[in-house]
C-alpha atoms as an extended CHARMM CRD file, in Angstrom:
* protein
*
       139  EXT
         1         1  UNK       CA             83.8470000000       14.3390000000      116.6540000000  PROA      1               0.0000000000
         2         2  UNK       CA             84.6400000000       17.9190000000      115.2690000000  PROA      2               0.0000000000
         3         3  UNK       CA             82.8580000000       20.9200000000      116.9120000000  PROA      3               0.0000000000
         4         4  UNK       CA             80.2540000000       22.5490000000      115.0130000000  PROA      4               0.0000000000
         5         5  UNK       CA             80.6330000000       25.7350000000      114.4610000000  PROA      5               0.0000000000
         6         6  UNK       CA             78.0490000000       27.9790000000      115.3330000000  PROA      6               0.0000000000
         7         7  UNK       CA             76.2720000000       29.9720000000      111.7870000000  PROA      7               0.0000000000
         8         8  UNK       CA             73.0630000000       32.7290000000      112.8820000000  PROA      8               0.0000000000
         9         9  UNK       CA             70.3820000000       32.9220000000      110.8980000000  PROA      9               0.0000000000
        10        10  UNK       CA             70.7550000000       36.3030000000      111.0520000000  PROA      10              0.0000000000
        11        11  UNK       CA             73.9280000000       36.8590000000      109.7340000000  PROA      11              0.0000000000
        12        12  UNK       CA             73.4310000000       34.5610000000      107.0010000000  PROA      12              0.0000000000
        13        13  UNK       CA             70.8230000000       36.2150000000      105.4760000000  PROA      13              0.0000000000
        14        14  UNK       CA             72.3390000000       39.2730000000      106.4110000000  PROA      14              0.0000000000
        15        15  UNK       CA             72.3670000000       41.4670000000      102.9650000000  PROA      15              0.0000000000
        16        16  UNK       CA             69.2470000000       39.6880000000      101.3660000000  PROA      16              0.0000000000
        17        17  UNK       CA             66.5660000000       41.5930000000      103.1070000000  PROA      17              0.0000000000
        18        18  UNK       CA             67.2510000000       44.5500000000      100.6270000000  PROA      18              0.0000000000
        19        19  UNK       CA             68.3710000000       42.5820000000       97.5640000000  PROA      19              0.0000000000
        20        20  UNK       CA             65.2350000000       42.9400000000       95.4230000000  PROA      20              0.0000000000
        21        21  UNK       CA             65.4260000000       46.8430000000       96.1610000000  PROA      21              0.0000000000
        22        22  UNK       CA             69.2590000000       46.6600000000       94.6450000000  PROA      22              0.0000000000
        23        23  UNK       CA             67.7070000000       43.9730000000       91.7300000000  PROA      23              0.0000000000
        24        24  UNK       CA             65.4860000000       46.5850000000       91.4260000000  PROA      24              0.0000000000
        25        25  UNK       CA             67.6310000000       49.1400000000       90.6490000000  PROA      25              0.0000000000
        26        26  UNK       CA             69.7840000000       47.4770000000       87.9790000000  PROA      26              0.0000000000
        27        27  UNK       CA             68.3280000000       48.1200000000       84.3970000000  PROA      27              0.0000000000
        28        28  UNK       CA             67.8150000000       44.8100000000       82.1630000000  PROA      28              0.0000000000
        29        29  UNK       CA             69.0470000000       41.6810000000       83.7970000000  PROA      29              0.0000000000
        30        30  UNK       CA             68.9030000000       40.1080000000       87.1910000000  PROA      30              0.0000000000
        31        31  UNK       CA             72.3190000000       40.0620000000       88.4220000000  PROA      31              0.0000000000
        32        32  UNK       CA             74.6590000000       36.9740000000       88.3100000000  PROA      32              0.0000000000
        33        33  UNK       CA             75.6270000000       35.6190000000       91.6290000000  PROA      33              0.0000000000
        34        34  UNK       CA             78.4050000000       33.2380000000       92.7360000000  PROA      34              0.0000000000
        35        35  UNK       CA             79.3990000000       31.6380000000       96.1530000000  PROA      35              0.0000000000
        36        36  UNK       CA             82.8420000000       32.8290000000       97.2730000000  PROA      36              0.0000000000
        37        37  UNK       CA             85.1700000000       30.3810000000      100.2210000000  PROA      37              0.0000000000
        38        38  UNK       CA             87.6860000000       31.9930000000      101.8230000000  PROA      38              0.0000000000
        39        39  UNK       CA             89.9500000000       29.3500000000      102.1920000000  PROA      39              0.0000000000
        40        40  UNK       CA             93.5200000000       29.1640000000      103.6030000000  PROA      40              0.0000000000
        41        41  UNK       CA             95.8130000000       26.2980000000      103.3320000000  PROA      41              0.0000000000
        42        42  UNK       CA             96.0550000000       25.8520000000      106.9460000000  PROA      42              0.0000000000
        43        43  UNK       CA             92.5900000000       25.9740000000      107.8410000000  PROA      43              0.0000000000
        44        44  UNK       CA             91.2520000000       22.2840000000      108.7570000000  PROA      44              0.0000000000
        45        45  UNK       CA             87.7170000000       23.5690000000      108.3970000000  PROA      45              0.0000000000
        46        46  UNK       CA             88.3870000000       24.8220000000      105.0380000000  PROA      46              0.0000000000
        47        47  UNK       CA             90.0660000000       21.1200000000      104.1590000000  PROA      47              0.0000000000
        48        48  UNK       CA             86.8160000000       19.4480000000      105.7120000000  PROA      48              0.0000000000
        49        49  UNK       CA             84.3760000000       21.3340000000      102.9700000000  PROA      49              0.0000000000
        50        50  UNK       CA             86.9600000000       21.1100000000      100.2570000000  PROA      50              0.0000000000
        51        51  UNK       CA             86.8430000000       17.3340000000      101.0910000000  PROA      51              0.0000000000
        52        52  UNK       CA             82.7050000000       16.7730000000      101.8320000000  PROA      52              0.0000000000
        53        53  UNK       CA             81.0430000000       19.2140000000       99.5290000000  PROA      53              0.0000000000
        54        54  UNK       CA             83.1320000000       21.2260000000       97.0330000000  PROA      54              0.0000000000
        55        55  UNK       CA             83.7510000000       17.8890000000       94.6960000000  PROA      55              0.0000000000
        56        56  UNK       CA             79.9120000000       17.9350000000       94.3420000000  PROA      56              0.0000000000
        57        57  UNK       CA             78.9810000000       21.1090000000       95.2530000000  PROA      57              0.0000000000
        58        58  UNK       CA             78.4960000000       21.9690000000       91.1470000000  PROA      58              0.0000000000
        59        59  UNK       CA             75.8060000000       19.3610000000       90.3950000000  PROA      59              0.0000000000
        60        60  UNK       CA             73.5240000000       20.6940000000       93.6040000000  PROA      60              0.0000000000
        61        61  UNK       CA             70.6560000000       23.3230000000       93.4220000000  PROA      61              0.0000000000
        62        62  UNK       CA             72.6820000000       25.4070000000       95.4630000000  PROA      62              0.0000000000
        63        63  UNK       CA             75.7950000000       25.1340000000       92.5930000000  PROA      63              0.0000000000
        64        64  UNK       CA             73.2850000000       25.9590000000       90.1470000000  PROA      64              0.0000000000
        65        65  UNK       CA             72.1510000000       29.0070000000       91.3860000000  PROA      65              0.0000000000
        66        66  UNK       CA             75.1430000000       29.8770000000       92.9960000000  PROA      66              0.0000000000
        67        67  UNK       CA             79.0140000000       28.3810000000       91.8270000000  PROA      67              0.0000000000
        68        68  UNK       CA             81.2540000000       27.9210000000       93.6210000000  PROA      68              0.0000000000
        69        69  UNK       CA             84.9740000000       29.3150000000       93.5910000000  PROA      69              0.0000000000
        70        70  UNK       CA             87.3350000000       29.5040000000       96.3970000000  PROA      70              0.0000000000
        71        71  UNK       CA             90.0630000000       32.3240000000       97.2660000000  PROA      71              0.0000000000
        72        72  UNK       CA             92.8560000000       31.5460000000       99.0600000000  PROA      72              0.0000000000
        73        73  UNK       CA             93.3840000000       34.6500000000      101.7520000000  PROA      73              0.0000000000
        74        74  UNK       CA             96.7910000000       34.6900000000      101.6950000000  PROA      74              0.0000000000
        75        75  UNK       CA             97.2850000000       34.7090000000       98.0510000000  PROA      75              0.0000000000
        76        76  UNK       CA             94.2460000000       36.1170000000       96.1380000000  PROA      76              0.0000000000
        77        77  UNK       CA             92.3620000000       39.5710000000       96.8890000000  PROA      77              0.0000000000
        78        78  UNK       CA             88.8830000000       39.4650000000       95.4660000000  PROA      78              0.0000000000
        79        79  UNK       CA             87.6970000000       41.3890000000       92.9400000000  PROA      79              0.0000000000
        80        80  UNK       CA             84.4990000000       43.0350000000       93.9430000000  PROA      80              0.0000000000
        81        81  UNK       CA             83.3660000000       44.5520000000       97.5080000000  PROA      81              0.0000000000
        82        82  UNK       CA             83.1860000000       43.2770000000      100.8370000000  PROA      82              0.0000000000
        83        83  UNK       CA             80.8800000000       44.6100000000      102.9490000000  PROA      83              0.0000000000
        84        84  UNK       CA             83.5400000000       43.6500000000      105.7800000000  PROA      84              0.0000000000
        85        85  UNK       CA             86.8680000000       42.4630000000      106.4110000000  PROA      85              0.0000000000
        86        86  UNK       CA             87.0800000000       38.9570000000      106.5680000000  PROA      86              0.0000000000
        87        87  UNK       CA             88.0460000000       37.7510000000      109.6350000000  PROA      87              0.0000000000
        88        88  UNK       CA             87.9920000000       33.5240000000      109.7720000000  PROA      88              0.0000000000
        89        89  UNK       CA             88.1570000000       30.6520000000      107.4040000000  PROA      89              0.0000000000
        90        90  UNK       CA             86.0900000000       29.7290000000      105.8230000000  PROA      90              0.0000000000
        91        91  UNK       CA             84.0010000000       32.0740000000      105.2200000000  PROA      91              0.0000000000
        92        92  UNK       CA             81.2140000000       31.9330000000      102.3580000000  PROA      92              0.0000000000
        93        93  UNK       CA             80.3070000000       34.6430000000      100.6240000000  PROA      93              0.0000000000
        94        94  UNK       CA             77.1340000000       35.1190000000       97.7660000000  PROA      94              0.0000000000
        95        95  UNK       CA             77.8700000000       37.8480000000       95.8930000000  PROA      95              0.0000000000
        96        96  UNK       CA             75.6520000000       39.6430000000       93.0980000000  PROA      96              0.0000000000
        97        97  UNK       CA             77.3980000000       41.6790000000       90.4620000000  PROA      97              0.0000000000
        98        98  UNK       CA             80.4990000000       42.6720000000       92.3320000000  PROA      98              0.0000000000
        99        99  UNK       CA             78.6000000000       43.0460000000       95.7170000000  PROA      99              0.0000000000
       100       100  UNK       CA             78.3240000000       40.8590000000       98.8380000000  PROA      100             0.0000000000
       101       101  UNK       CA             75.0970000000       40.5860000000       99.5270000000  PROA      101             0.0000000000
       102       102  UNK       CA             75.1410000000       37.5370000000      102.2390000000  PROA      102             0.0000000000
       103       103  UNK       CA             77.8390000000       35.8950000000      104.2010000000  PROA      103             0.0000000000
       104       104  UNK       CA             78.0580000000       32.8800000000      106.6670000000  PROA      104             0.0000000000
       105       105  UNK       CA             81.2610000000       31.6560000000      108.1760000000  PROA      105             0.0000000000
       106       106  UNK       CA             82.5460000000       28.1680000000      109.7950000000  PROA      106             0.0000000000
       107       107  UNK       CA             81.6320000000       24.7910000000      108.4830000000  PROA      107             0.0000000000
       108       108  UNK       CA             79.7860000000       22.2380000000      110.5420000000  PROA      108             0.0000000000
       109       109  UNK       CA             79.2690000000       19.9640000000      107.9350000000  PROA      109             0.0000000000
       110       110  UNK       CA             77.3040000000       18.8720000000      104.6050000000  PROA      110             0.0000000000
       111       111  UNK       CA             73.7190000000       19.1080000000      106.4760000000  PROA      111             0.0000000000
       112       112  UNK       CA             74.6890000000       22.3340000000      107.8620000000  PROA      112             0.0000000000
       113       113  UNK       CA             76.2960000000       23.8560000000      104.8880000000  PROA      113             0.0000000000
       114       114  UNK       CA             73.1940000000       22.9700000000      103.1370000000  PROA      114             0.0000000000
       115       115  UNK       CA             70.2270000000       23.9960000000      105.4160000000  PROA      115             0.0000000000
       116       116  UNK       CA             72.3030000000       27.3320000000      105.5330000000  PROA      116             0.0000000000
       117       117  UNK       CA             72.6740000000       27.7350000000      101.5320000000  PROA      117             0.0000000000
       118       118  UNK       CA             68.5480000000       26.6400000000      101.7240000000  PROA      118             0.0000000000
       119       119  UNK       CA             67.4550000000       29.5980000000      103.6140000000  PROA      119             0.0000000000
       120       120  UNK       CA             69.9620000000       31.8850000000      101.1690000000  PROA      120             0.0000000000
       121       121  UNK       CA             68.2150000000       30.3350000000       98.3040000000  PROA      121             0.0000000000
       122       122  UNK       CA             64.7950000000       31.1290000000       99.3790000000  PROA      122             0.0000000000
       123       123  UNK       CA             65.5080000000       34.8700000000      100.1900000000  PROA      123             0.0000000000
       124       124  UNK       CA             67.3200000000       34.6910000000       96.7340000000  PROA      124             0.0000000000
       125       125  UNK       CA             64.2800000000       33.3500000000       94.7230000000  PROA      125             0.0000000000
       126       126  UNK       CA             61.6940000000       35.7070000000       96.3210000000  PROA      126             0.0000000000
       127       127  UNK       CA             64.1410000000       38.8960000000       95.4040000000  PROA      127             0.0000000000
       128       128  UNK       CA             64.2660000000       37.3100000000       92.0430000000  PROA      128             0.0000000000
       129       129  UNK       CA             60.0530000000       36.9330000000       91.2720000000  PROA      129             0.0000000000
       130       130  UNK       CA             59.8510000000       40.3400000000       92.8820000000  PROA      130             0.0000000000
       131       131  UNK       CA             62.4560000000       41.3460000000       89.7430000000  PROA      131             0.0000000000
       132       132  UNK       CA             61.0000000000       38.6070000000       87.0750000000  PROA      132             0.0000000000
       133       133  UNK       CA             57.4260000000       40.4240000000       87.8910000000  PROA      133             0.0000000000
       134       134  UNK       CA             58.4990000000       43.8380000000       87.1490000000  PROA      134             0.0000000000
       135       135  UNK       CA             59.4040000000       45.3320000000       90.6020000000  PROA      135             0.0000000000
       136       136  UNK       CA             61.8150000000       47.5630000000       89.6030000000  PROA      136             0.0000000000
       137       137  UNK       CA             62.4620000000       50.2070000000       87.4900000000  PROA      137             0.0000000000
       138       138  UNK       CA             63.8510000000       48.6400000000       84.1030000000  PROA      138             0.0000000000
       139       139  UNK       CA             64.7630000000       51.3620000000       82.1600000000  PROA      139             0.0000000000
């Protein structure tokens, strides 16, 4: 049986705790958000998820609110800003309109992956009311 792989509460929803006061200051829109793996082709971790979750990650609540694409670290750079270097596969990253704003890394299965994305959906849909009811400045 594969080791789980240990994911903190803390760190996942590390970044969310001041989203709605970044939501808040972006004028019009609430941002667009996407899950980012950071896969690499050796990485038997990254093989497991690509195997158990990614070929119906897209039809889920969480691949609604947030889909999925993966980057291969040792052939793609990403395009918007890390808040840190990353240093294991995989590592899952939500990020807003350019900017990481939570990150969890290691896979210990569907369940896991799941009751992980949960609590980063939650945190997500409060920052979102707080925007939808006007708790920033929209200019």
């Amino acid at each position: 049986m594969p080791r789980k792989r240990s994911i903190s509460r803390r760190a996942t929803l590390a970044g969310l705790s001041g989203l709605a006061a970044g939501m808040a200051t972006k004028a019009h829109a609430a941002p667009r958000a996407e899950l980012i793996m950071f896969d690499a082709t050796w990485c038997g971790y990254c093989k497991k998820f690509k195997r158990e979750v990614a070929p119906t990650y897209s039809s889920t609540r969480a691949g609604g609110i947030f889909p999925l694409r993966i980057i291969d670290i040792e052939r793609e750079t990403p395009d918007f800003s890390l808040k840190e270097k990353v240093r294991g596969t995989p590592t899952f990253v939500i990020v807003a309109d350019g900017i990481e704003i939570a990150r969890f890394s290691g896979y210990g299965g569907p369940d896991h992956f799941y009751e992980t994305m949960d609590r980063i959906i939650s945190a997500w849909e409060q920052a979102r009311q707080k925007w939808d009811r006007g708790g920033g400045d929209r200019a």
